[in-house]
N, C-alpha and C positions, 0 to 999 in steps of 0.2 A: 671775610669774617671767619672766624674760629669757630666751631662748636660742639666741640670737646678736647681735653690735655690727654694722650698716651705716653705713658710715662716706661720707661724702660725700666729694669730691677737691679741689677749689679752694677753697678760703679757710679749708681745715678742716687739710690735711696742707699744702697748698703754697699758696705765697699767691698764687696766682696772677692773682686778679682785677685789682689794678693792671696787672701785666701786658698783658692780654684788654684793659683798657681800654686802655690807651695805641695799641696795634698796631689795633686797630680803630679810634678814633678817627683816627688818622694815615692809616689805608687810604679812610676814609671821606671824609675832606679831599683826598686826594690823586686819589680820584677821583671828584668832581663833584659827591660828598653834602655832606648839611650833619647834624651830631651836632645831638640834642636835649637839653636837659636833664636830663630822664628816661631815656636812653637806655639808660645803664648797669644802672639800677634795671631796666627791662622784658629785659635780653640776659640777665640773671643766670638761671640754670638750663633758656634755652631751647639745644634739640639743634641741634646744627650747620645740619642744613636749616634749622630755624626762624631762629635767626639771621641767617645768609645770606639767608633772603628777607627779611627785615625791612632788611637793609641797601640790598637792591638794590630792594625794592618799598615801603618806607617814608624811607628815608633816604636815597632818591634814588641810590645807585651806580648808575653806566649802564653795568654789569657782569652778567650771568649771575649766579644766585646758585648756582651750581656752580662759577663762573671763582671767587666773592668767598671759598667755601669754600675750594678748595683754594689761593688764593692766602694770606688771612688765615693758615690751618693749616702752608702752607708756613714765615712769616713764625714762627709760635711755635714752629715743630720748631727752627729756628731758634737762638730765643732760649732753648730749653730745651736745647739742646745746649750752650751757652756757661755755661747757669748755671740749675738749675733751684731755684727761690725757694722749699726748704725751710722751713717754721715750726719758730720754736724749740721742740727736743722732739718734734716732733710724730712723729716716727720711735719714740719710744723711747714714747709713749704709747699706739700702735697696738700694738707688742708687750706693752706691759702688758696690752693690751685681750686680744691673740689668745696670752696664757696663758690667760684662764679661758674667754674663747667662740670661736667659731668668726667667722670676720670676713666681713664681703662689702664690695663698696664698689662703690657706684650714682653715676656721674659724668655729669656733661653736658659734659667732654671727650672730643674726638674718639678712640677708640682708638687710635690711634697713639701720641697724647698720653700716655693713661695709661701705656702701656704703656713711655713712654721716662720717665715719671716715676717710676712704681715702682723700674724699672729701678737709674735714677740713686739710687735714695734706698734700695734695698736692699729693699725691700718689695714685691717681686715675691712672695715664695710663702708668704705672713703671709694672703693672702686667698683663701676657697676657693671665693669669685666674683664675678668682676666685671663689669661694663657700663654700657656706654657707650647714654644715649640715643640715639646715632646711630643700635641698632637696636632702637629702641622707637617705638612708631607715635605716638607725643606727649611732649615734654622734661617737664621739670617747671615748672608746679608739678601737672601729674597725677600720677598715682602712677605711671603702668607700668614707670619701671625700677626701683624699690624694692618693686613685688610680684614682676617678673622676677628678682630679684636672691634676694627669698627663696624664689622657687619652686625654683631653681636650687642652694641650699643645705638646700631640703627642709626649711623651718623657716616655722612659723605666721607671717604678718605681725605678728596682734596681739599678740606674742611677743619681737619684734626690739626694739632701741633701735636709733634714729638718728642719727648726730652730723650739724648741719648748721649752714651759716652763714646763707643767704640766705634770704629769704621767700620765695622760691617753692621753697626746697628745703626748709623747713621744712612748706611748705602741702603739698607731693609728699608728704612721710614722714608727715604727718598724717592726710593721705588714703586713704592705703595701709594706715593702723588701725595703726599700729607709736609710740610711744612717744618723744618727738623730745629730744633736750640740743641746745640751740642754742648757736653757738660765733659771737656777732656778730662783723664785721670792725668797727673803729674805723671805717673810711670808709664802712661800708656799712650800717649799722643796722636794724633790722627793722621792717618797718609792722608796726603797732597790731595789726591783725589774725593777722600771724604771729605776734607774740609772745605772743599768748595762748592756742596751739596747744602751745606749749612746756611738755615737763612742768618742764623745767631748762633755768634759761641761767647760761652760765658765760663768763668774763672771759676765758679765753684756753684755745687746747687742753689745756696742761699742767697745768689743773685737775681732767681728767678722770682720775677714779679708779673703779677696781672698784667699789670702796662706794656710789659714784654711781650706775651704773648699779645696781648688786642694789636700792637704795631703789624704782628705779623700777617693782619687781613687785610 
């Protein structure tokens, strides 16, 4: 039995990974780094600190990774003020969700972030907790803020469903013993390995329905 939905935040409610890629990519160029290949694939579900050092001590910024923090963050308070990159639906499927369970949502955006997301998109008080990697002592793909998140709504891990998109937010909610629906992005696909972590994957968010998740107890 399920009893409660953790919902991940970027590529799941807002689409926001293009975004994160574009403004990093560009900060990265603009100063002194060089982007890898991979790049986007390894930044997906790490917490702000980890990010940041990876820019400044793998990707060559010749920046603080507290200057590339708060400057990157600057940069998407920014763009999320002008237009925050709702998924279709994806507003009215989290209300679906938080009539029958209680909702949390385990992000690896900066609080601020969430919090100007929610905002925007009306789903500030649909969740009865959230957080942000930034204060968990490792992003994902560990578990700590998907077990934080259910300790904090006082609900068993091995209990929760997860909605996630990325593979290491898939490998995080798998880890943590909770029951994962995977929501790939088209640009961003799941290693081999995360996808067979997945109890469900599903084409786009507004496939997710109640009956989905109850299948999964």
């Amino acid at each position: 039995m399920v009893d409660a939905v953790i919902f991940d935040l970027d590529g799941v409610i807002v689409d926001s990974e293009p975004v994160w890629e574009e403004v990093r990519r560009a900060y990265v160029a603009a100063h002194g780094g060089t982007w890898q290949p991979d790049s986007q694939r390894r930044l997906m579900g790490m917490s702000t600190a980890e990010w940041a050092r990876y820019l400044s001590d793998e990707l060559g910024v010749t920046l603080t990774a507290d200057q590339v923090a708060r400057e990157v963050v600057d940069e998407m308070t920014q763009r999320y003020a002008a237009h925050v990159p709702l998924i279709d639906d994806a507003d009215q499927v989290v209300r679906r969700m938080a009539a029958r369970w209680p909702l949390g949502l385990a992000s690896s955006s900066p609080t601020r972030l969430i919090a100007a997301t929610l905002a925007a998109t009306g789903l500030t008080d649909v969740f009865g907790a959230t957080l942000s990697t930034e204060e968990t002592a490792r992003g994902k793909p560990a578990p700590d803020v998907y077990l934080a998140v259910a300790e904090r709504m006082g609900v068993d891990p091995a209990r929760c469903a997860a909605v996630e998109d990325s593979s290491n937010g898939v490998r995080s909610a798998a880890a943590a013993g909770m029951r994962v629906v995977a929501v790939p992005h088209g640009s961003y696909p799941l290693d081999p390995d995360a996808a067979g972590l997945a109890s469900v994957t599903l084409r786009a968010i507004d496939d997710l329905t109640p009956e989905i998740v109850e299948r999964l107890g």
